[in-house]
DRENTORKOL-3810 file (N, C-alpha, C; in nm, 4 decimals):
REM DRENTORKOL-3810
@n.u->0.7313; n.v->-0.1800; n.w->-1.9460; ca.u->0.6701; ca.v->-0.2616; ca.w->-1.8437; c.u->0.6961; c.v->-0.2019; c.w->-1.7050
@n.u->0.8438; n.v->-0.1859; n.w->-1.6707; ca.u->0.8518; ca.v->-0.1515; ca.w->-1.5562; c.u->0.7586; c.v->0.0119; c.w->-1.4944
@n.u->0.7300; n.v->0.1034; n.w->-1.6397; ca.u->0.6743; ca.v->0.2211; ca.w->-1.5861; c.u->0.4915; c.v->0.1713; c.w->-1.5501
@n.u->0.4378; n.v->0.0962; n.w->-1.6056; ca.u->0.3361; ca.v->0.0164; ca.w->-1.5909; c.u->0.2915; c.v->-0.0056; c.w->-1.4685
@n.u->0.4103; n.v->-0.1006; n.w->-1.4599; ca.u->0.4215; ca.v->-0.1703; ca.w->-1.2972; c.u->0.4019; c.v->-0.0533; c.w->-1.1689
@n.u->0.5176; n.v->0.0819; n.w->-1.2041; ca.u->0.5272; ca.v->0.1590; ca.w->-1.1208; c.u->0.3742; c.v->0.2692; c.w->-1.0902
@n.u->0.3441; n.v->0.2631; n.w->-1.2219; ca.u->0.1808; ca.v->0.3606; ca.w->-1.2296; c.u->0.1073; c.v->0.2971; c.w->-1.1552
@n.u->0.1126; n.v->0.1795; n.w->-1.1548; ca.u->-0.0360; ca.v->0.0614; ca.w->-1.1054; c.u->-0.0082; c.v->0.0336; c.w->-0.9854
@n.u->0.1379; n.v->0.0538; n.w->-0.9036; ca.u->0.1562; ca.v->0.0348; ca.w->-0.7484; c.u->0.0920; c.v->0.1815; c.w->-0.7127
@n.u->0.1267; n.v->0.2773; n.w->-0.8017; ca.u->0.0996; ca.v->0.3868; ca.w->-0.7027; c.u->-0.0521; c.v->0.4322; c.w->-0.7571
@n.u->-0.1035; n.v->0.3817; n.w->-0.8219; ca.u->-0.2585; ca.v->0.3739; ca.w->-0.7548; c.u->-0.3123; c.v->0.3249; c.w->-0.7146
@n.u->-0.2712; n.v->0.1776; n.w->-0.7021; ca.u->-0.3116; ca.v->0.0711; ca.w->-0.5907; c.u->-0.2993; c.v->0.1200; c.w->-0.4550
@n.u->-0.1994; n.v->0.1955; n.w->-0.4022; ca.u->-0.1425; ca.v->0.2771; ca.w->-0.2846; c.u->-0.2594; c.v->0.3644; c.w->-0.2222
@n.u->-0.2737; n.v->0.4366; n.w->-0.3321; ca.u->-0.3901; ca.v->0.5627; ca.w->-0.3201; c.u->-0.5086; c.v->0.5835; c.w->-0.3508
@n.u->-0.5260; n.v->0.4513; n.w->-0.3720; ca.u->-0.6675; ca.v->0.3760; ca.w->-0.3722; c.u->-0.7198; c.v->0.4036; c.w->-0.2568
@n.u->-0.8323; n.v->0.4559; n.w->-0.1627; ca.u->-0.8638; ca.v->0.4325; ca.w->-0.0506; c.u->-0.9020; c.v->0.3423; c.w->-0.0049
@n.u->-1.0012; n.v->0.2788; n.w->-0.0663; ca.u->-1.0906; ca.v->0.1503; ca.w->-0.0682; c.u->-0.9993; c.v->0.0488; c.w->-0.0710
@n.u->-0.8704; n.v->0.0498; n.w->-0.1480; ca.u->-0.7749; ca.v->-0.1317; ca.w->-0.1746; c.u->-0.6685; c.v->-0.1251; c.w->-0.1291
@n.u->-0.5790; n.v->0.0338; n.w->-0.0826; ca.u->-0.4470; ca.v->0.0343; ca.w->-0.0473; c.u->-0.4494; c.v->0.1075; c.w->0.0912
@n.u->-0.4029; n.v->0.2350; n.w->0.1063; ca.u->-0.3744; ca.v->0.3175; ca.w->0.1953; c.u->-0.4959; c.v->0.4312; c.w->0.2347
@n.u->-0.5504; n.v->0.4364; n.w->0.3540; ca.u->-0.6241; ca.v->0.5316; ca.w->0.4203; c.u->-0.5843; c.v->0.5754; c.w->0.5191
@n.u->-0.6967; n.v->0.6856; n.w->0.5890; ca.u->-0.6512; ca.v->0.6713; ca.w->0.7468; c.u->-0.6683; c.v->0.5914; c.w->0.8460
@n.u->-0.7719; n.v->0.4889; n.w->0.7320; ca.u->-0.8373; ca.v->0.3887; ca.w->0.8471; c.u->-0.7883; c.v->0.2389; c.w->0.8599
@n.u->-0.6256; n.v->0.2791; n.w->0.7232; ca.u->-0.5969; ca.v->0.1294; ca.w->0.7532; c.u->-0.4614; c.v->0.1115; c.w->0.6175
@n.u->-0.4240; n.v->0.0183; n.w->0.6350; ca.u->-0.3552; ca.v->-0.0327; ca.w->0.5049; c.u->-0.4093; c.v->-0.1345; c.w->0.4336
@n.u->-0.3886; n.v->-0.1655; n.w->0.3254; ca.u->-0.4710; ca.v->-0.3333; ca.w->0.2811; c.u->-0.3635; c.v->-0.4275; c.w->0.3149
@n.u->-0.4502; n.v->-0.5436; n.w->0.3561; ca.u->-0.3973; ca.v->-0.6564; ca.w->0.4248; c.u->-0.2646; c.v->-0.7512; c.w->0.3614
@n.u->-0.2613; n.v->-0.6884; n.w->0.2345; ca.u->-0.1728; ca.v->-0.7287; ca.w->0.1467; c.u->-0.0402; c.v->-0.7083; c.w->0.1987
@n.u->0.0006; n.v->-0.5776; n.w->0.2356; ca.u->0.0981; ca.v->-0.5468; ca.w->0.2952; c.u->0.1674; c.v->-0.6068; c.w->0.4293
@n.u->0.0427; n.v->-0.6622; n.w->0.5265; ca.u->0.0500; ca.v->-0.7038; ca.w->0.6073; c.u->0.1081; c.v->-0.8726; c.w->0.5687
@n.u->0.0481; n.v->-0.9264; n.w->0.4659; ca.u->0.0497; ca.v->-1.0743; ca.w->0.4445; c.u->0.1729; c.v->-1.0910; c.w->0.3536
@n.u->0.2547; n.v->-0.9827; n.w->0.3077; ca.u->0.3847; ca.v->-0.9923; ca.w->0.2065; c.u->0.4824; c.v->-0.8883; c.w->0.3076
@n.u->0.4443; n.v->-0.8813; n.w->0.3926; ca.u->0.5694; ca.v->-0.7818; ca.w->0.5025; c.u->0.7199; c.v->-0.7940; c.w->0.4648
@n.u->0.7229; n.v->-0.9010; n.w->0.4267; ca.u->0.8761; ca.v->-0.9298; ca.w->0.4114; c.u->0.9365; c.v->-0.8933; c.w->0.2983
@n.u->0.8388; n.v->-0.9065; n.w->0.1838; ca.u->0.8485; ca.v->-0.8613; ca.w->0.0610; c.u->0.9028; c.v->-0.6877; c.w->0.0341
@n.u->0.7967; n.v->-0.6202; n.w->0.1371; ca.u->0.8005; ca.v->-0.4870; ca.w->0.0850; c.u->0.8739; c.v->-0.4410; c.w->0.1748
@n.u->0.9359; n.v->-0.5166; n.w->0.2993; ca.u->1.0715; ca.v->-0.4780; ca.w->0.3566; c.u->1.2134; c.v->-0.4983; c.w->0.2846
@n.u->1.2242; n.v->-0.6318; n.w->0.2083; ca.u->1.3178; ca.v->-0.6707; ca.w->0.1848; c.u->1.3419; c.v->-0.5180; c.w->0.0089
@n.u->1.2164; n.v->-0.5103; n.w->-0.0292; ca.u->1.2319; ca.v->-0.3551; ca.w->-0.1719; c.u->1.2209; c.v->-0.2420; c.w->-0.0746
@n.u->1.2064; n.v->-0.1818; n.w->-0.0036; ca.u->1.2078; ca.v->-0.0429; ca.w->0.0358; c.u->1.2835; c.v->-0.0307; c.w->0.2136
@n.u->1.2340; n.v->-0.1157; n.w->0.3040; ca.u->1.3222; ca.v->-0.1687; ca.w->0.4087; c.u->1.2195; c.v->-0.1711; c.w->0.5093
@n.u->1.1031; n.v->-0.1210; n.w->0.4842; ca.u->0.9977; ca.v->-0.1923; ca.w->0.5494; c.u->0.8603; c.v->-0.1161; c.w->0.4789
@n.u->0.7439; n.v->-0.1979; n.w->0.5426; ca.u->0.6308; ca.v->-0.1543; ca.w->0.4817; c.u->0.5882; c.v->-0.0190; c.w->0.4428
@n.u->0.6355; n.v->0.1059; n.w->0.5735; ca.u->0.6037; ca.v->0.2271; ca.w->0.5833; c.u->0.6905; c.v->0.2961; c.w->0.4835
@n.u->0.7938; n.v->0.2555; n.w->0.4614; ca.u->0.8838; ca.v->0.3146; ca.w->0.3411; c.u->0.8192; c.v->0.2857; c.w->0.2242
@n.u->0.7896; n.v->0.1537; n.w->0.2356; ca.u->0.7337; ca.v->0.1758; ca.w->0.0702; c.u->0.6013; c.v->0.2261; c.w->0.0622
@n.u->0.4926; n.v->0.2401; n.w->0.1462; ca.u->0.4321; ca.v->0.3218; ca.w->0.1344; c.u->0.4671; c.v->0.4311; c.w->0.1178
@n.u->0.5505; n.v->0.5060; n.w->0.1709; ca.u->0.6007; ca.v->0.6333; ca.w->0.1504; c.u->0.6417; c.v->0.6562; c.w->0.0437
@n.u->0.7244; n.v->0.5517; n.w->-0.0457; ca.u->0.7765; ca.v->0.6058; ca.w->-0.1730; c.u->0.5754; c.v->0.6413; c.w->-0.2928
@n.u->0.5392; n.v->0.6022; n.w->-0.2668; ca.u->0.3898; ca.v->0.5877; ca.w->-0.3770; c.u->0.2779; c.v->0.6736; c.w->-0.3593
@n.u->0.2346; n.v->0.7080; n.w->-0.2276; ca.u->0.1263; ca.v->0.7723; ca.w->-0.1354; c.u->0.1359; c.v->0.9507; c.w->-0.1608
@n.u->0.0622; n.v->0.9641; n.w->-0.2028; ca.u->0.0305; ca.v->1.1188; ca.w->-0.2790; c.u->0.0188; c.v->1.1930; c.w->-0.1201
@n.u->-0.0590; n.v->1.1754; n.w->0.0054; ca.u->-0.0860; ca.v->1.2156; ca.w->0.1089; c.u->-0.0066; c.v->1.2345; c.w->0.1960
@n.u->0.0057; n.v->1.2792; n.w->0.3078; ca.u->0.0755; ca.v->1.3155; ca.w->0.4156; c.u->0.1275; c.v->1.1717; c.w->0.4750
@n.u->0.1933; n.v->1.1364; n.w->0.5203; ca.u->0.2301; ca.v->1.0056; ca.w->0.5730; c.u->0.1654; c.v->1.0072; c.w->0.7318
@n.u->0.1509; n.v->1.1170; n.w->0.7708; ca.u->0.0699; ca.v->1.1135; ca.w->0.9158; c.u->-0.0544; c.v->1.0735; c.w->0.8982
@n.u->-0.1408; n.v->1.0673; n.w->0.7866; ca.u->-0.2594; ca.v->1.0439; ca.w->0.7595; c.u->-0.2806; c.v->0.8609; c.w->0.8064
@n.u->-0.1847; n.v->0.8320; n.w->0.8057; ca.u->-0.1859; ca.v->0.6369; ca.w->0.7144; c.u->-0.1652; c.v->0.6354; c.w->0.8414
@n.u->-0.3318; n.v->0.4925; n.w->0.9274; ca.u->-0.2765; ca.v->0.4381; ca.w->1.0282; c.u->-0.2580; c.v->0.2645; c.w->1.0243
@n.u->-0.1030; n.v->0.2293; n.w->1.0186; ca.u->-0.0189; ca.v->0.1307; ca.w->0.9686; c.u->-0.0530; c.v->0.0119; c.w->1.0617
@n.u->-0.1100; n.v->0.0399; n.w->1.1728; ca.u->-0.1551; ca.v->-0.0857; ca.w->1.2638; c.u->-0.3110; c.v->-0.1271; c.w->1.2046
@n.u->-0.3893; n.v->-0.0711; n.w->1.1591; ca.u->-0.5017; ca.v->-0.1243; ca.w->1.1247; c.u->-0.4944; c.v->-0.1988; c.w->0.9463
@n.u->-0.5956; n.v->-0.2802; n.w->0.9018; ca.u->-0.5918; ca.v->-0.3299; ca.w->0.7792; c.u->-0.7613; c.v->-0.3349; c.w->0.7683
@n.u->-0.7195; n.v->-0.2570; n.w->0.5933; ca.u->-0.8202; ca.v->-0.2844; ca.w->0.5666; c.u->-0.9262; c.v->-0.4071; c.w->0.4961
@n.u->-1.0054; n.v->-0.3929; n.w->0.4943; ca.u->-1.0986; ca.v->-0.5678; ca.w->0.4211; c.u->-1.0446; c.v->-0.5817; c.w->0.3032
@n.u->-1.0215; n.v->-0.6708; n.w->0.2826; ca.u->-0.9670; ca.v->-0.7561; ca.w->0.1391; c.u->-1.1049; c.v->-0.7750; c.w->0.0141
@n.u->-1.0611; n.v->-0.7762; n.w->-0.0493; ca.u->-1.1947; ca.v->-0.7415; ca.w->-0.1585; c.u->-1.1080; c.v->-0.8644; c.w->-0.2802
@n.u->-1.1843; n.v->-0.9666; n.w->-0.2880; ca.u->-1.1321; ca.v->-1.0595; ca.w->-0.3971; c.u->-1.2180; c.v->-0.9818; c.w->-0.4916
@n.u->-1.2792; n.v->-0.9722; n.w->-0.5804; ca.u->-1.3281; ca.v->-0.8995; ca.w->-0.6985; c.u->-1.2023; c.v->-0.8808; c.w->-0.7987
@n.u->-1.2509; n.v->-0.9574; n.w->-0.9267; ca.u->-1.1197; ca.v->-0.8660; ca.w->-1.0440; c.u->-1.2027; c.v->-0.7439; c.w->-1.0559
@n.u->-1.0779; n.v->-0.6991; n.w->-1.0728; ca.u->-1.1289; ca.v->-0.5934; ca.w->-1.1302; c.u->-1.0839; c.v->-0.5513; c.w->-1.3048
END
């Protein structure tokens, strides 16, 4: 389970469209801040642990649109 969990954050991450771009983060991050501070020590870290890309790429003040859709 836990390797599951870990595969599916880090393509959720590197998703462009649902996680991390240059044009934004998903809003998720923004709306659980505390969450992914209190596991990595803040948002940009845990992005950093998952994100295949340069970390200069990711701009952390913008969010991107939320997409309810299952997928």
């Amino acid at each position: 389970l836990e390797a599951r969990l870990e595969s599916r954050t880090q393509a959720f991450v590197n998703d462009p469209n649902a996680g991390v771009s240059p044009n934004g983060i998903s809003v998720l991050f923004e709306w659980f801040a505390r969450d992914f501070a209190l596991a990595a020590g803040s948002v940009e870290a845990f992005i950093a642990r998952y994100y295949d890309g340069p970390p200069g790429q990711i701009d952390t003040r913008r969010s991107l649109r939320f997409s309810w859709t299952v997928r």
